[in-house]
N, CA and C atoms as an extended XYZ file, in Angstrom:
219
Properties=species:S:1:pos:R:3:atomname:S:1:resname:S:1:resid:I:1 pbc="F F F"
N      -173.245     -166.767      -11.299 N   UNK     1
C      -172.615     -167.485      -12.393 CA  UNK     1
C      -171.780     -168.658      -11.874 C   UNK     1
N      -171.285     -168.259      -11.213 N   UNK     2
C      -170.321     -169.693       -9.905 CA  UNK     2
C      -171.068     -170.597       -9.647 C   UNK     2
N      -172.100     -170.352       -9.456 N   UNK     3
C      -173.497     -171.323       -8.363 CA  UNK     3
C      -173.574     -172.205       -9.484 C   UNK     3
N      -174.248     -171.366      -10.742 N   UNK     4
C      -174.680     -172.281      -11.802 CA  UNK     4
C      -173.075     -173.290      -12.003 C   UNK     4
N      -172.081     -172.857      -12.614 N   UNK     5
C      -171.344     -173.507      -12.786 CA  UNK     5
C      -171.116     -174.704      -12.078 C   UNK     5
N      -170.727     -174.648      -10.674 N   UNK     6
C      -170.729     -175.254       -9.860 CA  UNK     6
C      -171.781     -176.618       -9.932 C   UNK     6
N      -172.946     -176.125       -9.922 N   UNK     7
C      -174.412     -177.664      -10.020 CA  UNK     7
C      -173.896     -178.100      -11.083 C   UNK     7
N      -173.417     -177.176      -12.375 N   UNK     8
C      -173.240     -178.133      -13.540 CA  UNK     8
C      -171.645     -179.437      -13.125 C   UNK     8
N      -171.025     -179.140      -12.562 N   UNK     9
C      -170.114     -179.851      -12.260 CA  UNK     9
C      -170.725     -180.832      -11.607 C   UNK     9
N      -171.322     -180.633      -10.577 N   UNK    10
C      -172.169     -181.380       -9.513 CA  UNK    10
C      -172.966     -182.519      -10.170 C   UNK    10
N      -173.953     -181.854      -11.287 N   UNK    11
C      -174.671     -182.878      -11.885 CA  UNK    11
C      -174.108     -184.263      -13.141 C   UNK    11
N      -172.805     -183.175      -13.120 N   UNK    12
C      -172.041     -184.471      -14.266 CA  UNK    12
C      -171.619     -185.087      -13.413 C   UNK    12
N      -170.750     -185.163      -12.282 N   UNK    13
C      -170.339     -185.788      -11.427 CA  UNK    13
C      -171.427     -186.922      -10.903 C   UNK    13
N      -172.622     -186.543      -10.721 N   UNK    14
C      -174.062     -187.477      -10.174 CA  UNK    14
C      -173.764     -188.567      -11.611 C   UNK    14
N      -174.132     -187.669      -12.821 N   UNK    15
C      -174.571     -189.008      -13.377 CA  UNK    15
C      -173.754     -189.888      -13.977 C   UNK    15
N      -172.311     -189.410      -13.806 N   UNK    16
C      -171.239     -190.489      -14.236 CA  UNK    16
C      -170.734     -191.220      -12.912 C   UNK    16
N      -171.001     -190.891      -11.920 N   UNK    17
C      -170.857     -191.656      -10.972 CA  UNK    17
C      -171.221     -192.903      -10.572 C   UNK    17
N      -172.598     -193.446      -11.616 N   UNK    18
C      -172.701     -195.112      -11.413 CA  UNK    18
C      -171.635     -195.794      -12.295 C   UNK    18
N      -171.629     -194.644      -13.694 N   UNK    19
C      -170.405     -195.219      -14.346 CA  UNK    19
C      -169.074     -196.070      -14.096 C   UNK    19
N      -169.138     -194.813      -13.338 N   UNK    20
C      -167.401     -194.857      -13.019 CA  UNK    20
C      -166.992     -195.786      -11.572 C   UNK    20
N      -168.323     -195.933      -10.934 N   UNK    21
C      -168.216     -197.246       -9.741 CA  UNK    21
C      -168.224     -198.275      -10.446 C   UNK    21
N      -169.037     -198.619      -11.554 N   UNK    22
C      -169.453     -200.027      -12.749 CA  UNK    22
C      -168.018     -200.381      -13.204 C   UNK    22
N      -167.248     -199.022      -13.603 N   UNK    23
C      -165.859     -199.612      -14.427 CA  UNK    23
C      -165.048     -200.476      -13.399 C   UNK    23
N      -164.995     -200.102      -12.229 N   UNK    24
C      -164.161     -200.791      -11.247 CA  UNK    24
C      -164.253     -202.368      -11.539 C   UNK    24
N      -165.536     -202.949      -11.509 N   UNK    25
C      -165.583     -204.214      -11.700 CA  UNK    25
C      -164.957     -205.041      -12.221 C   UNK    25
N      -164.921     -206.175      -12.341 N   UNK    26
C      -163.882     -207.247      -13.470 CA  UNK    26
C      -164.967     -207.642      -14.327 C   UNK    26
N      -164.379     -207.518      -15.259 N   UNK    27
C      -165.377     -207.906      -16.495 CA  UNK    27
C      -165.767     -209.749      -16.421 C   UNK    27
N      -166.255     -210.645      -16.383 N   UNK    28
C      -166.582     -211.928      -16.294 CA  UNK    28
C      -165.192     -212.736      -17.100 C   UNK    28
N      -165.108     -212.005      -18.744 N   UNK    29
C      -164.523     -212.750      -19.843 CA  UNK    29
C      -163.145     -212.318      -19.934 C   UNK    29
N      -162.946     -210.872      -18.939 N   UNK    30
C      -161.537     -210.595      -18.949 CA  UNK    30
C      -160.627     -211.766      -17.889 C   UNK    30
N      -161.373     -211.766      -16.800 N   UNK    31
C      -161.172     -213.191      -15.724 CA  UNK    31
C      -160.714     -214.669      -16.517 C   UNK    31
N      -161.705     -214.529      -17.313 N   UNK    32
C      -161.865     -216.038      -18.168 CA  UNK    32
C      -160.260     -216.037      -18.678 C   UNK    32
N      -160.251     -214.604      -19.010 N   UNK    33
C      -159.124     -214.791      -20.394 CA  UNK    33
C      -157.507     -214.682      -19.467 C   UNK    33
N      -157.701     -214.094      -18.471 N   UNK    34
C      -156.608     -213.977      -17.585 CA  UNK    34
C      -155.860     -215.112      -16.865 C   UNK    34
N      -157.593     -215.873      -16.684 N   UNK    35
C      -157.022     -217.365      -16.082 CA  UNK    35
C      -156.386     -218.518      -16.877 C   UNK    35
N      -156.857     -218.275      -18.309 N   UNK    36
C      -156.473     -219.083      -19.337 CA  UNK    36
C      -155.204     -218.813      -19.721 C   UNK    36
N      -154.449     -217.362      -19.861 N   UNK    37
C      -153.882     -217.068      -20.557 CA  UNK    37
C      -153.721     -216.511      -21.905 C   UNK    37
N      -155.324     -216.108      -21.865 N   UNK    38
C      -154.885     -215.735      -23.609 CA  UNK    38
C      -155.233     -214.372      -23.757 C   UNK    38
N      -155.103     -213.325      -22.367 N   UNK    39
C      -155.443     -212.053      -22.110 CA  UNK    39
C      -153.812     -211.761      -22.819 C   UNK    39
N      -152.661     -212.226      -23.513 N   UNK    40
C      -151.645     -212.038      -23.822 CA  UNK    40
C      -151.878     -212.046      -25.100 C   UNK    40
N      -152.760     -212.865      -25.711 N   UNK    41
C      -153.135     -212.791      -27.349 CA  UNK    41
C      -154.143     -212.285      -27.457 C   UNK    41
N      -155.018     -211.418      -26.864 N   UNK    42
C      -155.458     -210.167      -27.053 CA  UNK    42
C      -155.323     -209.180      -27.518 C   UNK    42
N      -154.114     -209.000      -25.910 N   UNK    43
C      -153.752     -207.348      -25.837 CA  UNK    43
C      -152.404     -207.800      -27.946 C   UNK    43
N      -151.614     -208.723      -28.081 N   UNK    44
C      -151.501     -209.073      -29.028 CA  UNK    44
C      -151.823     -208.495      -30.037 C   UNK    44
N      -153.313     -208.907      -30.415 N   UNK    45
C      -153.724     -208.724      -31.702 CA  UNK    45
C      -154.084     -207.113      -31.683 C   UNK    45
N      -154.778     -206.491      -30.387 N   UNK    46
C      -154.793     -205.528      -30.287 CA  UNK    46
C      -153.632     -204.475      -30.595 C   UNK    46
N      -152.132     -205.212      -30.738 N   UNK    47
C      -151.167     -204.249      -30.771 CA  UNK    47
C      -150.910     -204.234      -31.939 C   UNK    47
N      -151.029     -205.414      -32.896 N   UNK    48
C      -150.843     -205.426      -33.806 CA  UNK    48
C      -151.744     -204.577      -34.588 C   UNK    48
N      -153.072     -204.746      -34.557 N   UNK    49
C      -154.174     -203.590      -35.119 CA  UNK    49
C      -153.480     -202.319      -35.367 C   UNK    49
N      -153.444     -201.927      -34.210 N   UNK    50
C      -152.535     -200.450      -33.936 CA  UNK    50
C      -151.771     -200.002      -34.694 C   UNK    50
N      -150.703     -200.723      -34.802 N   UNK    51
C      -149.248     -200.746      -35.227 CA  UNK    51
C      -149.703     -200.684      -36.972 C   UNK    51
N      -150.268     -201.718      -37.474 N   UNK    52
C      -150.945     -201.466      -38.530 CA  UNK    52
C      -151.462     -200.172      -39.244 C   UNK    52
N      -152.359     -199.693      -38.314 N   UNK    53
C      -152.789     -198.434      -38.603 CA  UNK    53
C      -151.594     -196.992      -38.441 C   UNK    53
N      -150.954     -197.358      -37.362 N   UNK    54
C      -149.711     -195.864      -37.505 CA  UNK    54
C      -148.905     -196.311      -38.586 C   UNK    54
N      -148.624     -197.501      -39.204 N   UNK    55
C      -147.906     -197.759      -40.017 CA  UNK    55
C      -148.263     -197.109      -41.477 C   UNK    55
N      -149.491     -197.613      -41.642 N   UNK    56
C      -150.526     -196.808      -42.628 CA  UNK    56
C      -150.719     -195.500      -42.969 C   UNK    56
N      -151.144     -194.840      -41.428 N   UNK    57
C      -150.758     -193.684      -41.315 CA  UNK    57
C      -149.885     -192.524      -41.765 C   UNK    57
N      -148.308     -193.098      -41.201 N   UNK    58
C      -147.318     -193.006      -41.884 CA  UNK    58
C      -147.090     -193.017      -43.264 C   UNK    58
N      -146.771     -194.014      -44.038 N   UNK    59
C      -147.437     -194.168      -45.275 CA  UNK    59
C      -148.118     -193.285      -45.872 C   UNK    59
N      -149.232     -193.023      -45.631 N   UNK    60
C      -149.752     -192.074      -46.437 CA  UNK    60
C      -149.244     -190.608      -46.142 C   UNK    60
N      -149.069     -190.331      -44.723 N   UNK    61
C      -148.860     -188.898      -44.933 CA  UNK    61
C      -147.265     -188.580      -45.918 C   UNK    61
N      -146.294     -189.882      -45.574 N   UNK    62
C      -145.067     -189.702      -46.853 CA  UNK    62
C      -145.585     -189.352      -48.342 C   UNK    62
N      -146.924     -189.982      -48.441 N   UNK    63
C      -147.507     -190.399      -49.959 CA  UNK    63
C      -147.829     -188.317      -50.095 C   UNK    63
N      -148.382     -188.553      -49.388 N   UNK    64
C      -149.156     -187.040      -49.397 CA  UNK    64
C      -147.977     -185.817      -49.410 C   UNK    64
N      -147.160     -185.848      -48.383 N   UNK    65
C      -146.253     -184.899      -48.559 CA  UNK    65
C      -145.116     -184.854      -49.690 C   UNK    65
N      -145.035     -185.573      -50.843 N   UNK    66
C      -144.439     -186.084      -51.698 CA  UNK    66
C      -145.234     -185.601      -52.852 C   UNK    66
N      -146.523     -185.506      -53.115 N   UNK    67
C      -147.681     -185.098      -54.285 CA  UNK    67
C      -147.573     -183.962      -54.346 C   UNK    67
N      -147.646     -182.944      -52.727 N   UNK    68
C      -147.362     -181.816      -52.572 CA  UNK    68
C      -145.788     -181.114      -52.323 C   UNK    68
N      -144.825     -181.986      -52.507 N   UNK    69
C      -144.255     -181.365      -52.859 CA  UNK    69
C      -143.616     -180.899      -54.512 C   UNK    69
N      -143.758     -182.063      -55.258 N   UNK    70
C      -144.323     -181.941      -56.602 CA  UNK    70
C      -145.135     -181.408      -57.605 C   UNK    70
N      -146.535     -180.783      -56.962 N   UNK    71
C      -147.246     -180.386      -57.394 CA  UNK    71
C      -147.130     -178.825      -57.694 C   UNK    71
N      -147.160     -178.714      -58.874 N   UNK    72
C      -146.529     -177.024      -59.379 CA  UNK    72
C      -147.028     -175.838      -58.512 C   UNK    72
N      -146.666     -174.769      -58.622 N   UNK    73
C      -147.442     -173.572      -57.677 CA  UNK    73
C      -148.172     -172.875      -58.646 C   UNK    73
């Protein structure tokens, strides 16, 4: 039962392993954007997205815990 276990580790390890050498790389357009400067209005808009959504998030679960607490038994 070890043995088997074991190859199964072995074989995920094989085939994410070109993966995970590939991620190392620099992406071409992340370079682009780093040299330019606008890898800052990226990550940016990206935070803003975010922030958006936990905000939302938020929001509703107030909305929700508020219906239920109202809502008769």
């Amino acid at each position: 039962m070890a043995a088997l276990l074991k190859s199964k580790y072995l074989l995920t390890l094989a085939l994410f392993l070109p993966f995970i050498s590939r991620a190392q790389d620099a992406a071409p357009m992340a370079e682009t954007f780093r040299s330019n400067g606008k890898i800052y209005v990226v990550v940016l808009v990206i935070c803003t997205i975010f922030a958006g959504i936990i905000l939302f998030l938020v929001n509703l679960e107030r909305k929700i815990k508020k219906l239920e607490k109202n809502q008769p038994k």
